[in-house]
Steps between C-alpha positions, in 0.01 A plus 500: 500500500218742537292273260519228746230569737237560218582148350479354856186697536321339159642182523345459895153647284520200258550221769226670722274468164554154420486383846112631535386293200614227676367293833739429775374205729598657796336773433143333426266344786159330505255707676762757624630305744575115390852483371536306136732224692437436833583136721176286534513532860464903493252473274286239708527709803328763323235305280476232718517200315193621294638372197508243249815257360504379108747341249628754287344480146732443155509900408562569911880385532791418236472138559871470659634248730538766801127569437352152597407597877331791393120574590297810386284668837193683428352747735186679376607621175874501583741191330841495652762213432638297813805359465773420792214659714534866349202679284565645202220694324387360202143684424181651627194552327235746563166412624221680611478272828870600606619839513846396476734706348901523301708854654804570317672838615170618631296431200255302557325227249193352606114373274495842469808622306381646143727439224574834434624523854716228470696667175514817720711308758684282227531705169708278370267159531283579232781393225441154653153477438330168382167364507372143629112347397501295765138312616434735801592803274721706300805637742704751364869413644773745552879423662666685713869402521646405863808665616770329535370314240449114648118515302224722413196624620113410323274765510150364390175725411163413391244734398755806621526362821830298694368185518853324633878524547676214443914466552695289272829366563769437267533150387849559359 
């Protein structure tokens, strides 16, 4: 009985742990103040309609049935996914003419963001690591796992620098 507290005690140290090598989407917002899903209609009241409608692409959506009203909005560097007239975030990528930014539990990722920063925040990332050649560059790519798990987060870096986040659903 007196051994009970400790275990509670390490086992509440293990789930704290794994939890911060993980990203929780309620916990994350574009430019510390733009949720990750928002309704269009919030969202046009505060960027007023300065935005721009497209198909979704192949590697965008899972190709289902429920997914055939879907459009992709882009404002500035920001891609959310409308569907049923709710936003979900679905990337931003860093440019030097928007100083938008990605805030998860204060932490915030911007064009800035070295990698070594980024493995100081998520220790854990760098077992993911891959490399792309892609024709604008080499990215070095690192995931970050989403919790509860629905899909996973895609941390990209060129040159030692975050050069995008991208979200990707699971298709399963």
């Amino acid at each position: 009985m007196k051994l009970l507290p400790y275990f509670l005690f390490f086992t509440s140290l293990t789930a704290l742990a794994q939890n911060s090598q993980a990203i929780n989407w309620d916990d994350a917002t574009v430019n510390n103040k733009l949720a990750l899903t928002i309704a269009k209609r919030d969202f046009e009241a505060i960027y007023k309609k300065e935005y721009t409608l497209t198909d979704p692409t192949e590697f965008e959506t899972c190709g289902t049935p429920d997914e055939a009203n879907v459009k992709m909005l882009h404002y500035k560097d920001v891609t959310f996914e409308v569907d049923n007239n709710m936003l979900n975030f679905r990337s931003i990528v860093f440019d030097r003419k928007f100083t938008s930014s990605f805030t998860h539990k204060g932490i915030r990722f911007d064009q800035n963001t070295t990698w070594e920063a980024f493995i100081k925040a998520f220790p854990d990332s760098e077992k993911t690591k891959e490399t792309e050649a892609l024709a604008e560059g080499t990215y070095t790519i690192v995931t970050v796992p989403e919790t509860p798990a629905e899909g996973e987060w895609e941390f990209r870096f060129k040159a030692g620098k975050l050069a995008a986040v991208h979200y990707m659903f699971s298709c399963y």
